[in-house]
C-alpha positions as a Python dict, from the first residue, in 0.01 Angstrom:
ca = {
    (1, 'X'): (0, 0, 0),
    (2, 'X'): (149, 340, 59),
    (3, 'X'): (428, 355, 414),
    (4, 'X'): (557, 649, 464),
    (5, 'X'): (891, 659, 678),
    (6, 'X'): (1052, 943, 867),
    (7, 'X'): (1348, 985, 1013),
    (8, 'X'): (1313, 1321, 1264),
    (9, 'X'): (1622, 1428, 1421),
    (10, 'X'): (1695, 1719, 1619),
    (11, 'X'): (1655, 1980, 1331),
    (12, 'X'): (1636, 1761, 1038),
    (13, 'X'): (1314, 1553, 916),
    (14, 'X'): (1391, 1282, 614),
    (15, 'X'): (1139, 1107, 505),
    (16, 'X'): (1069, 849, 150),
    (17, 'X'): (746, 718, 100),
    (18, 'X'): (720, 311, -26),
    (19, 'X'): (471, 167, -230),
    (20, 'X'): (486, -148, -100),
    (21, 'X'): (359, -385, -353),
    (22, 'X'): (650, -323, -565),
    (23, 'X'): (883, -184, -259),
    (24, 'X'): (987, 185, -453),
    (25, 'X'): (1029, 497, -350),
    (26, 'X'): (751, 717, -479),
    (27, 'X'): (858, 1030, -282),
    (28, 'X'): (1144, 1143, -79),
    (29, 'X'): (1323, 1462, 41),
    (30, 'X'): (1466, 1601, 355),
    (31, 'X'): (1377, 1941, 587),
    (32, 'X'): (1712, 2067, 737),
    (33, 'X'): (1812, 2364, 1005),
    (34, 'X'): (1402, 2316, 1188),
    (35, 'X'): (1386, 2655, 1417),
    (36, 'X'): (1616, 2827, 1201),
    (37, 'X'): (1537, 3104, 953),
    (38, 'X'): (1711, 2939, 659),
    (39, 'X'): (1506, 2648, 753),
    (40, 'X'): (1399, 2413, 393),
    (41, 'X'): (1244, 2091, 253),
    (42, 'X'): (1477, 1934, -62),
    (43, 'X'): (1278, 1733, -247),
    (44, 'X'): (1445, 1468, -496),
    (45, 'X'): (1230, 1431, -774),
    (46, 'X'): (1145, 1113, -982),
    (47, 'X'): (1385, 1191, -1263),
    (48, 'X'): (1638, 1337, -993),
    (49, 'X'): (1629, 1676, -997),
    (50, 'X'): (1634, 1816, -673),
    (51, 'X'): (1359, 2098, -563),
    (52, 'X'): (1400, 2345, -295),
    (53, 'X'): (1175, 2515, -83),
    (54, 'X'): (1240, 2772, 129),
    (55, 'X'): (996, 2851, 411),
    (56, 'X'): (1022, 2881, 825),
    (57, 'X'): (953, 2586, 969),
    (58, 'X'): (979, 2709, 1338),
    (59, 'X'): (906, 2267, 1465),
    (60, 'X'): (892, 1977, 1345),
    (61, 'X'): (444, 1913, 1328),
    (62, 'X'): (522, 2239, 1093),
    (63, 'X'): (804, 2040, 885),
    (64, 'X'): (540, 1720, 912),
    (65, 'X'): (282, 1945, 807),
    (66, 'X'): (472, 2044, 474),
    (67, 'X'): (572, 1673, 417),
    (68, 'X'): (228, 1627, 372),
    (69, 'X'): (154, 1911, 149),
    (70, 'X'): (423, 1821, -95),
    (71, 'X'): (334, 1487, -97),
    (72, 'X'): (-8, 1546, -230),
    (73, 'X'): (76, 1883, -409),
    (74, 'X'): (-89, 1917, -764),
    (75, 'X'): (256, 1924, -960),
    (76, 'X'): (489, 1764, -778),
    (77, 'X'): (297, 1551, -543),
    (78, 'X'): (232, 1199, -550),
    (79, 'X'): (-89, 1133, -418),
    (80, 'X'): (-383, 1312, -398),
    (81, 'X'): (-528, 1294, -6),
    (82, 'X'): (-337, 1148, 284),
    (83, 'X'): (-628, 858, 315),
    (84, 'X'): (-342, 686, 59),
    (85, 'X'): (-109, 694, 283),
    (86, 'X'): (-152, 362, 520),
    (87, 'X'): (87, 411, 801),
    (88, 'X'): (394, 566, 929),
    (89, 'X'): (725, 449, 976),
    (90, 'X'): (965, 580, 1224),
    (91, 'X'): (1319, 527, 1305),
    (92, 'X'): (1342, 591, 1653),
    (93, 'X'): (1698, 559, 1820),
    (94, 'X'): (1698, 437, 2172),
    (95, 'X'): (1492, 188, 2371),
    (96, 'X'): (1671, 47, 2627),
    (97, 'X'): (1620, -340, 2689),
    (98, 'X'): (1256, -308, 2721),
    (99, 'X'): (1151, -279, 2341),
    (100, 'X'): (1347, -598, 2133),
    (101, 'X'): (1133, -545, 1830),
    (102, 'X'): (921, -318, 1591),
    (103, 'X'): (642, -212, 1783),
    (104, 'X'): (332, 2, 1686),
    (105, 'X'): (406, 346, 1889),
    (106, 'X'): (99, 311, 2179),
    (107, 'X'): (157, 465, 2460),
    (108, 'X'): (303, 248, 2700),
    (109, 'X'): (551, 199, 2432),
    (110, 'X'): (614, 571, 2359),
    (111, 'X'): (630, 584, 2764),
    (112, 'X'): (889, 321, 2772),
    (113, 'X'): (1074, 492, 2501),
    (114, 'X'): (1049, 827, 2644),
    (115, 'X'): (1219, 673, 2963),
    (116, 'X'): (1566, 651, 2749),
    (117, 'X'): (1569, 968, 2704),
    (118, 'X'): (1861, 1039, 2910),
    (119, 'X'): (2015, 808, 2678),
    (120, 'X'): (1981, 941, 2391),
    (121, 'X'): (1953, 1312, 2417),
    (122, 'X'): (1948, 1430, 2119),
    (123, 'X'): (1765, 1160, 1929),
    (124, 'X'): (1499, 987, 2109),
    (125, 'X'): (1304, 1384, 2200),
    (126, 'X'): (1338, 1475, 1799),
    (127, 'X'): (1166, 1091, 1753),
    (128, 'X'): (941, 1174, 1953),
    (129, 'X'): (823, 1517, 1832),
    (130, 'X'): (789, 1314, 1473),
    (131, 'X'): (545, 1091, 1624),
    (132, 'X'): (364, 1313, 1832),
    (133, 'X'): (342, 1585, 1485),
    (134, 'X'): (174, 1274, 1278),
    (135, 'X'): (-68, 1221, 1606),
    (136, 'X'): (-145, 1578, 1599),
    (137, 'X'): (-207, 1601, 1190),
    (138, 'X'): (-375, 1240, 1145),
    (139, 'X'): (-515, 1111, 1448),
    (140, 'X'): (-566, 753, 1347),
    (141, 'X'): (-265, 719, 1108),
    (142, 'X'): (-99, 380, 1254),
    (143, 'X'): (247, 435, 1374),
    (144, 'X'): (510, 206, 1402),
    (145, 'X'): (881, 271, 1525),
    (146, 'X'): (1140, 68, 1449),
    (147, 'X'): (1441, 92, 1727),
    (148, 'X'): (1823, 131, 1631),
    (149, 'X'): (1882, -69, 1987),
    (150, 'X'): (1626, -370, 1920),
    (151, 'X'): (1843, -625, 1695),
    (152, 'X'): (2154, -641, 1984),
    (153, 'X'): (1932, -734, 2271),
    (154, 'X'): (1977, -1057, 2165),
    (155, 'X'): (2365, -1014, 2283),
    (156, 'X'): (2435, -1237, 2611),
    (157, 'X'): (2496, -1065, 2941),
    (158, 'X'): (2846, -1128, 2944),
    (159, 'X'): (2902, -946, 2608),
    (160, 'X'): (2685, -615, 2707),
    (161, 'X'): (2770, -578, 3081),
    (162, 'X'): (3020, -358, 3176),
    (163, 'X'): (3271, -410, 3479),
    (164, 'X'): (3161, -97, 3680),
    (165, 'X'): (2986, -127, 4033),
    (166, 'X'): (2713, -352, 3958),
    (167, 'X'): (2433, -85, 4087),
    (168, 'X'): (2495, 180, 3806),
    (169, 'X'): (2360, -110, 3557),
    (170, 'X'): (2019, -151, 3822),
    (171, 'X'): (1969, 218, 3896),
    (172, 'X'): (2060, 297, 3517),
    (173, 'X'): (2071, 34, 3318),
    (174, 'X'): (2390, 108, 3223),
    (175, 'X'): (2550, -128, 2959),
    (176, 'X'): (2605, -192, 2640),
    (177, 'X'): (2319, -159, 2406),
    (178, 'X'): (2451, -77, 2043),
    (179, 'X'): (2323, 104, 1738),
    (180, 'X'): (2272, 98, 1365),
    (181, 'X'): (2041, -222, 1434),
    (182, 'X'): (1832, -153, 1165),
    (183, 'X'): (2119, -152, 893),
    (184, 'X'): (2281, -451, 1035),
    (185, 'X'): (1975, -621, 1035),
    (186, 'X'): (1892, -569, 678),
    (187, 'X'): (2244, -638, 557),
    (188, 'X'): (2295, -979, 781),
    (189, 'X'): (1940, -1077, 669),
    (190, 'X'): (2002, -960, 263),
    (191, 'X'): (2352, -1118, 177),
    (192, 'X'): (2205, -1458, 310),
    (193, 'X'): (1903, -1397, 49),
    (194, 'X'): (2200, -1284, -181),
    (195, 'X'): (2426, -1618, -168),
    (196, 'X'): (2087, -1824, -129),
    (197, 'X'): (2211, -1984, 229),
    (198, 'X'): (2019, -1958, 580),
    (199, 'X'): (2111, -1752, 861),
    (200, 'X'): (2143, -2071, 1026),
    (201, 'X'): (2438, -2216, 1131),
    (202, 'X'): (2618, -1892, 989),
    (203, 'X'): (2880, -1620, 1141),
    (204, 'X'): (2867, -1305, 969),
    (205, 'X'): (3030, -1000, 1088),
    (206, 'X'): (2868, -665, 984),
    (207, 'X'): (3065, -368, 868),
    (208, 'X'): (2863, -18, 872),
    (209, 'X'): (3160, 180, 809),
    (210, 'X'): (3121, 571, 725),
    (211, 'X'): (3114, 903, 918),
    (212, 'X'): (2971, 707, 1145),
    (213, 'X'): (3069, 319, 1212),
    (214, 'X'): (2979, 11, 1368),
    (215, 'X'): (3068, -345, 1366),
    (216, 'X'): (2824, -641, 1480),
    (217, 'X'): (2882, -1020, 1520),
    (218, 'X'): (2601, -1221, 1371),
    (219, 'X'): (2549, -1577, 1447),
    (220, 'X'): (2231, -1802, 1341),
    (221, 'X'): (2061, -1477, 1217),
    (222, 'X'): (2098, -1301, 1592),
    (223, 'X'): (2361, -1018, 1725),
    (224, 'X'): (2564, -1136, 1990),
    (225, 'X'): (2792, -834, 2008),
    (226, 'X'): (2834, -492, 1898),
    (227, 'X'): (3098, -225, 1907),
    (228, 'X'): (2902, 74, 2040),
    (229, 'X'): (2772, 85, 2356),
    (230, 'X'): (2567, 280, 2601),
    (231, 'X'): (2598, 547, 2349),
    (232, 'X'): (2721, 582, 1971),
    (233, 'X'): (3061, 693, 2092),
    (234, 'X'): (3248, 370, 2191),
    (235, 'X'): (3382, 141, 1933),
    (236, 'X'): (3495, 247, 1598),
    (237, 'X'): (3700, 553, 1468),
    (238, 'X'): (3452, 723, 1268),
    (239, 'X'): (3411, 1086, 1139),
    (240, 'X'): (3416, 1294, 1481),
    (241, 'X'): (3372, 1049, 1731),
    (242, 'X'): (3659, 931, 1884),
    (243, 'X'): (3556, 580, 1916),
    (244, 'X'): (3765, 332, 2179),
    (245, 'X'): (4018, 559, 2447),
    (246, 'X'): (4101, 482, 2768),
    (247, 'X'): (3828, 664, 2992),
    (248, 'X'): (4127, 817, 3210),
    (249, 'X'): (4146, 1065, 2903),
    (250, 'X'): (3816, 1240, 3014),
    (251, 'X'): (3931, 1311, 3370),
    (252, 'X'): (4237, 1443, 3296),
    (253, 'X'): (4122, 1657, 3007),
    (254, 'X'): (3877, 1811, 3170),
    (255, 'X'): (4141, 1925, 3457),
    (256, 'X'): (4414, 2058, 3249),
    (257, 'X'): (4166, 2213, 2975),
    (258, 'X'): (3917, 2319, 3243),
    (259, 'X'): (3653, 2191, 3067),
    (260, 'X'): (3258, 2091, 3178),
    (261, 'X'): (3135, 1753, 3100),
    (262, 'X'): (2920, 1913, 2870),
    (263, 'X'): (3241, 2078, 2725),
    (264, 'X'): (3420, 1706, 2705),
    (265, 'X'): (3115, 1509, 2559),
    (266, 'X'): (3106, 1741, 2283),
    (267, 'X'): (3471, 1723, 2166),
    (268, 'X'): (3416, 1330, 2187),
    (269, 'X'): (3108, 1330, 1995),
    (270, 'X'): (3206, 1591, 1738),
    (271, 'X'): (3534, 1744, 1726),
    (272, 'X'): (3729, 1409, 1723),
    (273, 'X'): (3791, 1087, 1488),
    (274, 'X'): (3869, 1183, 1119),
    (275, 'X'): (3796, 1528, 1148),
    (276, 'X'): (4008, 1619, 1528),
    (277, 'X'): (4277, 1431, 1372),
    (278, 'X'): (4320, 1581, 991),
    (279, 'X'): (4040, 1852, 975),
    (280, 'X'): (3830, 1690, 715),
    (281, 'X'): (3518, 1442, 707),
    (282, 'X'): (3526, 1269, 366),
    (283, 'X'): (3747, 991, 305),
    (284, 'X'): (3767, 1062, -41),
    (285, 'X'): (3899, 1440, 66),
    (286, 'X'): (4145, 1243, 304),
    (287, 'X'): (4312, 992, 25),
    (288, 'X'): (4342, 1350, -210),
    (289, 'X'): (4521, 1516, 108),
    (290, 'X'): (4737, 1126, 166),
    (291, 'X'): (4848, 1171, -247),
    (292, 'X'): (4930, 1518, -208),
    (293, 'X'): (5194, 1416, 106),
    (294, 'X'): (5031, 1446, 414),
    (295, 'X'): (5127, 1245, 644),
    (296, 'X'): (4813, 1294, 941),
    (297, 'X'): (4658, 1239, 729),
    (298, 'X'): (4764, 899, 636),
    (299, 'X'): (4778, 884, 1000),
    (300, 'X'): (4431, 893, 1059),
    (301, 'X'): (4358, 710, 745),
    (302, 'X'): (4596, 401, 890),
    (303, 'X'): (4383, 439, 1233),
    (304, 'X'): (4029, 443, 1110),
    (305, 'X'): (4109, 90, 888),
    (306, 'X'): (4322, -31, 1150),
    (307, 'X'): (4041, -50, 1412),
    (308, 'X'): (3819, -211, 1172),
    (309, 'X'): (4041, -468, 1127),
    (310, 'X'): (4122, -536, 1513),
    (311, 'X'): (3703, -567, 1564),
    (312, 'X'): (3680, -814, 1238),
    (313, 'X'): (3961, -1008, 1435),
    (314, 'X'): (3781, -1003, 1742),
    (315, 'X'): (3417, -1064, 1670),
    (316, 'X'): (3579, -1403, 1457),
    (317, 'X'): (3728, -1506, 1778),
    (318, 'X'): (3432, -1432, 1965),
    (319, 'X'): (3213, -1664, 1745),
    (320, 'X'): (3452, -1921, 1718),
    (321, 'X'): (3532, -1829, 1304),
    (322, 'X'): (3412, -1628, 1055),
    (323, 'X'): (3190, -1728, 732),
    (324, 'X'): (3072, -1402, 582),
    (325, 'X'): (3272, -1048, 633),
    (326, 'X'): (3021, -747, 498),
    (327, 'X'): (3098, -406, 388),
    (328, 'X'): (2842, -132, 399),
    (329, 'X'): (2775, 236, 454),
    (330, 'X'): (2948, 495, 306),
    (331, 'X'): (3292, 391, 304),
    (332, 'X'): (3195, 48, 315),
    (333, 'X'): (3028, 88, 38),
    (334, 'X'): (3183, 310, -176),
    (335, 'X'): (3567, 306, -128),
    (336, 'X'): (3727, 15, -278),
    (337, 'X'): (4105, 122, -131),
    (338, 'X'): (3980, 121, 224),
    (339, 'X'): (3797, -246, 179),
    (340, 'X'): (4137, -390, 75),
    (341, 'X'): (4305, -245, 314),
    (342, 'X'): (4107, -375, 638),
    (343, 'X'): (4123, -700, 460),
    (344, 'X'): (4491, -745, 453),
    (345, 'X'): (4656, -907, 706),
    (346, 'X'): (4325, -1114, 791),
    (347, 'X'): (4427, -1388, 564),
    (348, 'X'): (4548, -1637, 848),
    (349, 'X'): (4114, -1624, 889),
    (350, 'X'): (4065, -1745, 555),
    (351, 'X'): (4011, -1385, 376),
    (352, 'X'): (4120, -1352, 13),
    (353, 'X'): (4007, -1054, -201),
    (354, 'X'): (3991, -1045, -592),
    (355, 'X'): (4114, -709, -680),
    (356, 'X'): (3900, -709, -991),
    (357, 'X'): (3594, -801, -845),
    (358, 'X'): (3698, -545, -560),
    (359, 'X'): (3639, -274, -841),
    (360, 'X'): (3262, -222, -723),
    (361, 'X'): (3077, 90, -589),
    (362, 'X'): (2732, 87, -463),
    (363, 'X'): (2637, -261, -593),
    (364, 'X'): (2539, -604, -415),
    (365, 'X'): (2900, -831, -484),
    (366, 'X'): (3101, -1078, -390),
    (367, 'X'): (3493, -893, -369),
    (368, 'X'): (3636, -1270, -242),
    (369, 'X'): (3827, -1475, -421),
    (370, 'X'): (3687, -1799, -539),
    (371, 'X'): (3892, -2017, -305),
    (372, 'X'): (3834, -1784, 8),
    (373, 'X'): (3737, -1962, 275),
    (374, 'X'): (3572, -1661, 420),
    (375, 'X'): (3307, -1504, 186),
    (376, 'X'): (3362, -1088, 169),
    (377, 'X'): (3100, -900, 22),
    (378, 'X'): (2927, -566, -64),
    (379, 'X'): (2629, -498, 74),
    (380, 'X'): (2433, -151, 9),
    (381, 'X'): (2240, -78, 325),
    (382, 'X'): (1891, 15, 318),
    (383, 'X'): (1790, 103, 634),
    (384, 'X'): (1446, 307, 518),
    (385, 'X'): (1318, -8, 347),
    (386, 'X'): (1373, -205, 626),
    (387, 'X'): (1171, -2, 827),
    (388, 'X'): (894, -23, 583),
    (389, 'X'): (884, -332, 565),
    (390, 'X'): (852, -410, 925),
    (391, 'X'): (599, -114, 953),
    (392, 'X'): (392, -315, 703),
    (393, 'X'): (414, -608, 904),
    (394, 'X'): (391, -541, 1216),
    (395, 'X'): (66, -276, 1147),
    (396, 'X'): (-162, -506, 906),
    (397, 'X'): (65, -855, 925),
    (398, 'X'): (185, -873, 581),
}
């Protein structure tokens, strides 16, 4: 069986389609700048050459539209008529408290989702137009969306509340809800397969570190906390989100800088973390700059490692120990430096880490030593999988 999963943002449309029997990517490529002039589609071909083409795509049924085209297009394409494709895939961003699982897209789901809205600005209208695009293209193509928010409802009231007047969380549900579900999902679910135990009886603490990052605590399979919140802002460091500040900061910016809350939300959200603090994104452009003598940027190097640390710390106290500590995402990953670095000073937890087994990129491994009593590994995310998967399930129950 063919799935097909998108990913729409706000001017961007990814997409990979699965053949599910063997669980490969046939097909995948990405539309960037939607409503723009220079708008494309980048294709990634089999033997990995990438192909660009450049046409308007003025919104995002037109960028579905071209998907399609390519998908079955006589040179490059990969099928021949969209009856081989079974179902769509979509990761859709925020869904409150109300949707705690993959879901095929009806409409009194797409109504509940719609209600979040204000939630997620930018994210849950672009989901939305993905949907409604396949809807408008292939009327009885089954839909399924699978919800960043759904794997930390399981988090206990006391972990998601937060202590403001108790009516802001009735009139708008405001509290903590998390993100990234899908990825920590896979990953807490695929290192158990990986070391052969069950999720049973087991604390793991996820580590989605990159330009964007979050950390969940996983015990017996289920989240029961998560470091961003009512949004994707609170929590970690990450590339231009500020994570963590004391909320004071907002008032008092936005008096002395006379700024709008439009105006503060947006230096939050994109003009802080890694990039407010040293001017670049990549980590791997922020170690060159650290070699070379700068010192913010060691700065911001020592911050965005140090707050991993304090939420490993945390989430071990919160469940009472620790038996699995994950790495994944792009720095999680990827940079080797940065994963030994969070690790030190957690060895009073039990945390050892073989520097030669440490020496991994991109690859499922255990980076512990063999007498650590807490096991550290490398997972690879693979968030697009997961959402195949469940599409396949939850649409024809296999």
């Amino acid at each position: 069986m063919n799935i097909l999963v998108l990913n729409c943002g706000s001017s961007s449309i990814k997409y990979k389609l699965f053949e599910m029997n063997e669980k490969k990517v046939v097909a995948q490529g990405g539309i960037e700048k939607i409503g723009l002039a220079d708008s494309f589609l980048k294709i990634t071909l089999p033997n990995g050459e990438k192909k660009i083409i450049s046409e308007p795509i003025p919104e995002h049924t037109a960028g579905v539209k071209l998907i399609f085209k390519m998908l079955m297009d006589p040179e490059i394409g990969v099928i021949k008529s969209l009856d081989e494709i079974d179902a769509v895939g979509h990761r859709m961003l925020h869904a409150g408290s109300k949707i705690t699982k993959s879901s095929m897209l009806t409409d009194e789901v797409l109504e509940i989702f719609a209600s979040c809205n204000d939630l997620g600005p930018l994210h849950n209208p672009a989901n939305l137009k993905g949907v409604n695009a396949v809807k408008e293209l292939v009327p009885n193509m089954p839909q399924v969306g699978v919800f960043d928010t759904a794997f930390h409802q399981t988090m206990p009231d006391y972990a998601y509340m937060y202590a403001l007047p108790y009516e802001y969380y009735e009139k708008y549900g405001i509290r903590r809800y998390g993100f990234h579900g899908t990825s920590h999902r896979y990953v807490s679910q695929r290192v158990c397969e990986f070391l052969g135990i069950k999720p049973e009886g087991t604390k793991i603490i996820t580590c989605h570190v990159g330009n964007g990052g979050s950390i969940s605590a996983v015990k017996d399979g289920k989240c029961v906390d998560t470091s961003m919140g009512l949004t994707p802002l609170e929590g970690l460091m990450m590339g231009t989100r500020c994570g963590d500040i004391d909320p004071a900061i907002v008032p008092f910016l936005m008096n002395h800088e006379g700024l709008s809350a439009s105006e503060m939300d947006t230096i939050m959200n994109k003009k802080s973390g890694l990039l407010g603090m040293t001017g670049m994104l990549d980590m791997r452009d922020i170690e060159a700059a650290i070699e070379k003598g700068d010192k913010r940027a060691k700065l911001a190097r020592d911050m965005y490692l140090y707050r991993i640390r304090k939420y490993i710390g945390s989430y071990a106290a919160a469940m009472g120990g620790v038996d699995i500590v994950l790495f994944t995402g792009g720095v999680g990953e990827n940079q080797m430096g940065c994963r030994a670095e969070i690790c030190e000073g957690l060895e009073f937890l039990g945390i050892k880490i073989d520097s030669e087994k440490n020496k991994t990129r991109g690859e499922e491994k255990i980076i512990s030593t063999n007498d650590s009593k807490v096991t550290v590994c490398v997972i690879p995310t693979d968030e697009e999988l997961m959402i195949a998967t469940d599409t396949l399930s939850v649409a024809f129950g296999k």
